[in-house]
C-alpha positions in Angstrom: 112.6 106.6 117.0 114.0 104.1 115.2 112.0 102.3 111.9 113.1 99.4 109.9 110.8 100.5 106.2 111.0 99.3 102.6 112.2 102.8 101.0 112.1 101.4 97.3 111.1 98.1 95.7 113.6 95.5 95.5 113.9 91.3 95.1 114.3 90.3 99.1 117.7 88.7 98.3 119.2 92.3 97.8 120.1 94.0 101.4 118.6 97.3 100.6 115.4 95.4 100.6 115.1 96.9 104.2 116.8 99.7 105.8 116.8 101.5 109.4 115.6 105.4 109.4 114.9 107.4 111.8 111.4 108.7 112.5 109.7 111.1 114.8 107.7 109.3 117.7 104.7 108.8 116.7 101.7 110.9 118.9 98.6 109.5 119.9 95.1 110.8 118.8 92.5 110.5 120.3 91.2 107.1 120.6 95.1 105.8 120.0 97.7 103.7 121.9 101.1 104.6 121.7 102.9 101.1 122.1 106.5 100.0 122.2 106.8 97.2 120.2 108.6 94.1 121.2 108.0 92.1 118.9 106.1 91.3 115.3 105.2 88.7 112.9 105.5 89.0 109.1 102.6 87.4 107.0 101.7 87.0 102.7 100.4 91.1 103.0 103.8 92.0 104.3 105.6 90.6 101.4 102.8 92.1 98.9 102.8 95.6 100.3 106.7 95.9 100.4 106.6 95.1 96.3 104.4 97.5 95.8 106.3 100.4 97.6 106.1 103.8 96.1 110.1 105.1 96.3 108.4 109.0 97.1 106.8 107.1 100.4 108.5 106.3 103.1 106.5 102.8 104.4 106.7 100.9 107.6 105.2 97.4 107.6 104.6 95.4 110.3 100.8 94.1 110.9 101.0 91.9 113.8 102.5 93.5 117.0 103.1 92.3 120.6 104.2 95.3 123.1 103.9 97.6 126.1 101.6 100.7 126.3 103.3 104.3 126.8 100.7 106.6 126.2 97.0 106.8 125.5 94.9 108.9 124.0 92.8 111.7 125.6 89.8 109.8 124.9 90.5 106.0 125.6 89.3 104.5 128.3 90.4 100.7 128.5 94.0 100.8 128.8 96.3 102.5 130.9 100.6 103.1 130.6 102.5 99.6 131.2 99.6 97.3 129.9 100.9 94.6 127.4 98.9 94.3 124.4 98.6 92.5 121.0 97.0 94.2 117.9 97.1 93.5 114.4 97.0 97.1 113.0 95.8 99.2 110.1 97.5 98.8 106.7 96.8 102.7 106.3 99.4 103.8 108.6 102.6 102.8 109.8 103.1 99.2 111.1 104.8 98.0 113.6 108.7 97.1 112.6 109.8 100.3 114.4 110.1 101.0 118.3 106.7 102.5 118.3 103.5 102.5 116.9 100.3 104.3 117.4 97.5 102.2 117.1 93.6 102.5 117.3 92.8 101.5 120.3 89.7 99.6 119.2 91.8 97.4 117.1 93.8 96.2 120.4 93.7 94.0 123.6 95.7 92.9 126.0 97.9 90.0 125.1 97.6 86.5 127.0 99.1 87.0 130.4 100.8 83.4 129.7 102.7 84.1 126.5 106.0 85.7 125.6 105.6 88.7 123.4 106.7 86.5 121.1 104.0 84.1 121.1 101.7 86.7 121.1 102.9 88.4 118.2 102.4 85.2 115.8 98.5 85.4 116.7 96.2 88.5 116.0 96.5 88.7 112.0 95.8 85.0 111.4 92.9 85.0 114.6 91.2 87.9 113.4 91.0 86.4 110.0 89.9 83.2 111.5 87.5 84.1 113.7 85.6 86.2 111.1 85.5 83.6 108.6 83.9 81.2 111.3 82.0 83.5 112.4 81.1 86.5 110.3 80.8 84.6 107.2 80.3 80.6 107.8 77.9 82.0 111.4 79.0 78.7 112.7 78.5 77.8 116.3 79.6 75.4 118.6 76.8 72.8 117.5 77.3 72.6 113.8 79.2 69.8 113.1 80.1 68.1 109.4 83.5 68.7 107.7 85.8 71.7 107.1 88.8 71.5 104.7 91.4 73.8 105.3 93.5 74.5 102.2 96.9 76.1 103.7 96.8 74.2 107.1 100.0 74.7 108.4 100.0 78.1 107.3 99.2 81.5 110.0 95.8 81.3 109.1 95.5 78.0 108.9 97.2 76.7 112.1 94.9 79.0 114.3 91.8 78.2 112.6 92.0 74.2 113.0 92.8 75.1 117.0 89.6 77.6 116.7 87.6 75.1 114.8 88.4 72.0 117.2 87.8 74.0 120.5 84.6 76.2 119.4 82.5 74.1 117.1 82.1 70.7 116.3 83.7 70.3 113.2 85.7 67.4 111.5 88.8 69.6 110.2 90.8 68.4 107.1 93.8 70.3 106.8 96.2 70.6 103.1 99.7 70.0 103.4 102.4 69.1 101.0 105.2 68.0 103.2 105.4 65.5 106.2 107.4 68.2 108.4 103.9 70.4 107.7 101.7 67.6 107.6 102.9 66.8 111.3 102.2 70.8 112.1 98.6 70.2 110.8 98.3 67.2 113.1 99.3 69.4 116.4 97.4 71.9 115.8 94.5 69.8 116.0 93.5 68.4 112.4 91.9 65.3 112.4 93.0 64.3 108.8 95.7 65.8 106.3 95.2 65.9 102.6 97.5 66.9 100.0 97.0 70.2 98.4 98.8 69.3 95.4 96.2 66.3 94.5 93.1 68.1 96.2 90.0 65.8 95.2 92.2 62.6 95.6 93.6 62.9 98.5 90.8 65.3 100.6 87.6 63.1 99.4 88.7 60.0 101.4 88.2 62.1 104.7 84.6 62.9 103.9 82.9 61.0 101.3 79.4 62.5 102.0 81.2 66.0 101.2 82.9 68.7 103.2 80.2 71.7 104.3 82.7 74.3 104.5 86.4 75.0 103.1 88.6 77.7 103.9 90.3 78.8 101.1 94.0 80.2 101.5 94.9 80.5 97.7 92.2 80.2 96.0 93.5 80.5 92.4 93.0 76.6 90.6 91.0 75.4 92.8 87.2 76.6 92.4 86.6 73.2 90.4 87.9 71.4 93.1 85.6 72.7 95.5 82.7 72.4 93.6 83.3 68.5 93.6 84.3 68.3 97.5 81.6 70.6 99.0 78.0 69.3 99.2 75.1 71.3 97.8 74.5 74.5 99.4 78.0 74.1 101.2 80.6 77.4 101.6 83.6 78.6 100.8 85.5 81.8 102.3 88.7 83.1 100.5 91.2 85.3 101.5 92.9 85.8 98.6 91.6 88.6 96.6 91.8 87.2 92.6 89.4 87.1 89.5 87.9 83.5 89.9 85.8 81.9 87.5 82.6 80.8 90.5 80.3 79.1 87.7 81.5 75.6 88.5 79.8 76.3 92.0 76.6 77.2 90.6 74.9 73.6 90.3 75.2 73.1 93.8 74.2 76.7 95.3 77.5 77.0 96.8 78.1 80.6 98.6 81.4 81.9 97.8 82.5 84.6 100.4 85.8 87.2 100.8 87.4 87.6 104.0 89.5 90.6 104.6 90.9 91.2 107.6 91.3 94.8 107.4 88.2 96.2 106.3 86.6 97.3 109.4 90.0 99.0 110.1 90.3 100.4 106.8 86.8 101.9 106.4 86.4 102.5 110.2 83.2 100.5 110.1 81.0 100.7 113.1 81.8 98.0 115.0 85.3 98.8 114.8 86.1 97.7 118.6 84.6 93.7 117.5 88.3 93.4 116.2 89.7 94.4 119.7 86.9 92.3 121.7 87.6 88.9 119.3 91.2 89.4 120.7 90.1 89.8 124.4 88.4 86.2 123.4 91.4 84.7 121.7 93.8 85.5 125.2 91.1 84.2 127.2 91.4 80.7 125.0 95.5 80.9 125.5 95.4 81.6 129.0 93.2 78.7 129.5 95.5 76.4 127.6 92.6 75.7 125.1 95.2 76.5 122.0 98.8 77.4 121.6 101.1 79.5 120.1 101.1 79.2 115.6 104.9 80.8 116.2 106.9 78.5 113.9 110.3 80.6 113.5 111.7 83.0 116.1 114.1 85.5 114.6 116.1 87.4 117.6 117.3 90.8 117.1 115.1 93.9 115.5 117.4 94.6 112.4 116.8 95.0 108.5 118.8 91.7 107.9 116.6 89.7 110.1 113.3 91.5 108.6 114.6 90.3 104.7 115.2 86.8 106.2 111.7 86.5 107.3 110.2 88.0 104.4 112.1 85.7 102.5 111.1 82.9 104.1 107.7 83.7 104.1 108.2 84.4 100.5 108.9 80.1 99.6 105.3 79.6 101.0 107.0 76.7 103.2 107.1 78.3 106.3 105.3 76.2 109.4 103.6 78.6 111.3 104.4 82.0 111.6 107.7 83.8 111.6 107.9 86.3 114.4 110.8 88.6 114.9 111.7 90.3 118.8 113.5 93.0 119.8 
């Protein structure tokens, strides 16, 4: 097959940032899928992972995928050849910018019946990492109300999670945004108020003066003491941005501080593995409903290395809106 990898570490402007190699096809194992991929999305661990490429190491990224089935393993029993599926992957093996990728089964579903491969594709990275923050770490439900600041709202992560927060609890959601083009983005996805990310206390305070409960924390770097004077006492904060962070300043109030990583039941094959496949099932339920939309921002035709270094590289200016998907 055919695999677009990052076979040494380079600046994305240089055109060996990406080159196409042949592979063999991969084989499922047991509990795999073997899936032709139509189309991915690149996000922030993308752009990480390919500067950190060892040159003896031949890596394929890719860790949001949209395609078609075309084998299953021996011991899989919830998909059969020709279903269309969405997965976000395991960072310990091969992703998913090449024709094929074996997959976990546990870690997939089937995509929304409604959306375009492409649509799908922007999705089940940023939902996964949604969902658990709302509900593995913040254990909100669709009673709790108050006010949730999103810092990174027209981001993958953010756009998803306003549409998750605004159709499954009963939040107030403040989104951050620097820009009127993202601003706007924020306001589509569902935010009832945008704040400036830039001037955090100023701008985010007006929108709930008795103080937020909860903020979702996209970079989290600078921005500890700024939480501690937005959140009331005994309020949260999730980050997904692993860094050293100085948490005293949210020690007078009892603030909980927790990480959210995507990947770790993947990555330690935790026991409840197959919640990552099921969350999924619950997301395509919500698009085929009509309950949210599509966080696809840019569309980038054609499955080459050129178009792979363009949407690193935009990802890279941290201005995209949305996600940036490429198809085959």
């Amino acid at each position: 097959m055919k695999a677009i990898a990052a076979l040494d570490v380079y600046e994305i402007d240089n055109p060996q940032a990406f080159e196409e190699i042949d592979m063999p096809d991969p084989v499922a194992g047991p509990l795999d899928l073997v899936i032709r991929v139509e189309a991915v999305s690149v996000n922030p661990i993308d752009t990480l992972r390919r500067k950190r490429t060892n040159p003896q190491k031949v890596r394929v990224l890719g860790f949001d995928g949209a395609g078609t089935v075309v084998a299953v393993g021996d011991e899989v029993t919830d998909f059969s050849e020709g279903d269309e599926v969405w997965w976000a992957g395991d960072v310990g093996r091969h992703g998913a910018n090449a024709d094929y990728q074996a997959v976990d089964s546990r870690l997939v579903a089937r995509k929304p019946e409604s959306w375009s491969f492409a649509d799908a594709a922007a999705l089940p990275l940023t939902a996964l990492t949604a969902w658990e923050s709302m509900f593995d770490h913040l254990r909100l439900n669709r009673e709790d109300d108050g006010s949730l600041l999103i810092v990174g709202g027209a981001g993958g992560v953010g756009s998803i999670l306003t549409q998750l927060a605004k159709r499954l609890t009963a939040m107030s959601v403040v989104a951050t945004a620097s820009r009127e083009e993202s601003a706007q983005w924020c306001r589509t996805m569902g935010a009832d108020a945008v704040a400036d990310h830039r001037d955090l206390v100023a701008t985010a305070k007006p929108h709930a003066v008795d103080g937020y409960s909860y903020v979702f924390s996209s970079y989290t770097d600078g921005n500890i003491e700024a939480y501690a004077e937005l959140l009331r006492p005994f309020g949260h904060v999730v980050s997904v941005n692993g860094s050293k962070f100085d948490l005293v300043p949210l020690f007078p109030k009892a603030i909980s501080f927790h990480w959210e990583n995507m990947f770790t039941r993947s990555r330690f094959a935790t026991w409840d593995m197959s919640v990552q496949g099921t969350i999924l099932s619950e997301v395509a339920a919500l698009a085929d409903a009509g309950d949210i939309v599509t966080t696809a921002g840019t569309v980038m035709e054609g499955f080459t290395p050129e178009n792979l270094r363009q949407a690193h590289a935009l990802v890279e200016t941290r201005r995209a809106v949305g996600k940036v998907v490429v198809t085959r």
